[in-house]
C-alpha positions, 0 to 999 in steps of 0.5 A: 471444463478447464477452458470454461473455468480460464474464461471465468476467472478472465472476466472476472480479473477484466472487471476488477481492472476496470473498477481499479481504473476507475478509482485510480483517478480518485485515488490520484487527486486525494493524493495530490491534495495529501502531498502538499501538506504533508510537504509542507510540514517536512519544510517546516522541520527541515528549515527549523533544523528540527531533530530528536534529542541526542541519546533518545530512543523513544521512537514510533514507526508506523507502518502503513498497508491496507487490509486487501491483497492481490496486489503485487508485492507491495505488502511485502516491499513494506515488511521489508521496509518496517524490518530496516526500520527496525533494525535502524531503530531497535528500540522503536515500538511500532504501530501498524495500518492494515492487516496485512502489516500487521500479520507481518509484524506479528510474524517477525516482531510480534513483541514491538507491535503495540497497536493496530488499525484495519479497515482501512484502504476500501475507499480513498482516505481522509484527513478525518480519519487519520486524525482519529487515528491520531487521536488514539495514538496520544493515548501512548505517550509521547515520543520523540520521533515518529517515522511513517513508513508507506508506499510512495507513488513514483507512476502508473506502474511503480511505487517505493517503500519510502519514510518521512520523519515526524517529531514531538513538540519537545524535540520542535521546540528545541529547534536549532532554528526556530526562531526563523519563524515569527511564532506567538504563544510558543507552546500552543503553537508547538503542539498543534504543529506537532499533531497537525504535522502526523497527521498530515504525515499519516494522511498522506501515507495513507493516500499515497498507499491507497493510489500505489495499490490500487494502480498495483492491482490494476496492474496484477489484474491486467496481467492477469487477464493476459495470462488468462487470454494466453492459456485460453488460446492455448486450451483452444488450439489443443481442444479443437487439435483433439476435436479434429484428430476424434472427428478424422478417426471416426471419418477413417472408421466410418470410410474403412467399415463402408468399404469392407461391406462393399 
C-alpha cells in the first residue's frame, strides 16, 4: 500500500515538473521585457542623483510573493527580507502581493500592513496589471520613497531577495541633477516619471518573482521525484526481500511435510 501510494505521489511531482518547465520559458521572456524598463527607470533616478528628503519617514515597502506554495524557501527568503526592510525603516507602512507575504506580515508586523493584493502568480504578469495595482495605491497618499522588495532572478536554480528604491514626484523634482535632462512642463513631466517608474518597478517584481518560483518549484518537484524514485527502490528491494523469505519458508514447509510422510 506504501509502494502504491510513493509511485502515486511520483507521478504526480513529474508532471508538475513538466508543467513548471513548460512555463519557465514564458516566464523568462516577460522577464527579459520587464528588466529593461525597470532598468532604465534606476538609471533615470541614479544620474538625477534623485533621494528622499533628509528627515522624511514617509516610506512604503512592497513586498512581492504569489499566493502558491511548494516552492522552496523562496516565500520565506522574502519574510526574511521584508523584516530587514523594516527594521531599515521602522516607520515604513508596507503593502504586500501574495497571500503567502501577507500571512507572514500579519504574523509579525501585523500593524505596518495597510494593504494587500492576491491573486497574483498563476500566469505570467503584466504591465496592465500592476498598473492597476498602481491605481489603487495613489489612493494612500503620497510617499517619498517607495522600496519593492522581490525575488530577483539570478539562474535556473537560484534567485535573491533583492530591492530597488522608487521615489515620489517631490523627491524627482528635487533632484540634484535634474537639469541633465532636457524635460518641457516639469510638472506633468514629474508625475508620470513617477507612476510609470513604480509601476515599471512592480512589474518587473512581479516577473522576476513569477520566473524565480516557477524555476523553484520546477526544482522542488525535481527533487521530489528523485526522493520519490529512492524511497520506491528501497520499498522494492524490502517488499520483494520479504516476497522471497515467504515463498522459501512455505518451500521449506512444503519439502519438510513431504518428508515426514514419506
Amino acid at each position: 500500500m506504501r509502494l502504491k501510494s510513493i509511485k502515486n505521489i511520483e507521478k504526480i511531482t513529474k508532471t508538475m515538473k513538466i508543467v513548471a518547465s513548460t512555463r519557465l520559458g514564458k516566464a523568462q521572456k516577460v522577464m527579459g521585457s520587464s528588466r529593461v524598463y525597470q532598468t532604465s527607470d534606476l538609471d533615470f533616478f541614479k544620474t538625477a542623483e534623485t533621494e528622499a528628503p533628509e528627515g522624511s519617514d514617509r516610506t512604503l515597502i512592497i513586498a512581492i510573493t504569489s499566493d502558491k506554495g511548494l516552492c522552496g524557501s523562496i516565500h520565506s527568503q522574502m519574510g526574511k527580507k521584508t523584516r530587514a526592510a523594516l527594521a531599515e525603516y521602522p516607520n515604513a507602512d508596507v503593502v504586500t502581493i501574495g497571500d503567502k507575504q501577507k500571512v507572514q506580515v500579519l504574523r509579525s508586523n501585523a500593524d505596518k500592513l495597510i494593504m494587500s493584493f492576491n491573486g497574483v502568480g498563476k500566469e505570467s504578469p503584466s504591465f496592465y496589471e500592476a498598473s492597476l495595482i498602481v491605481d489603487e495605491l495613489t489612493k494612500l497618499g503620497d510617499y517619498d520613497k517607495v522600496v519593492v522588495l522581490y525575488n530577483k532572478f539570478t539562474s535556473s536554480v537560484s534567485f535573491e531577495p533583492s530591492a530597488a528604491n522608487i521615489f515620489s514626484q517631490a523627491s524627482i523634482e528635487a533632484s540634484s541633477k535634474l537639469s541633465v535632462f532636457d524635460i518641457e512642463d516639469d510638472n506633468e513631466t514629474t508625475a508620470v516619471l513617477a507612476k510609470v517608474a513604480l509601476t515599471n518597478a512592480i512589474f518587473a517584481g512581479m516577473a522576476e518573482g513569477y520566473a524565480s518560483e516557477i524555476s523553484a518549484r520546477r526544482n522542488a518537484m525535481e527533487n521530489a521525484s528523485k526522493n520519490a524514485g529512492d524511497m520506491i527502490n528501497k520499498y522494492s528491494i524490502l517488499y520483494n526481500r520479504t516476497r522471497q523469505a515467504v515463498i522459501t519458508n512455505e518451500l521449506v514447509d512444503i519439502i519438510t511435510g513431504a518428508s515426514s510422510l514419506n
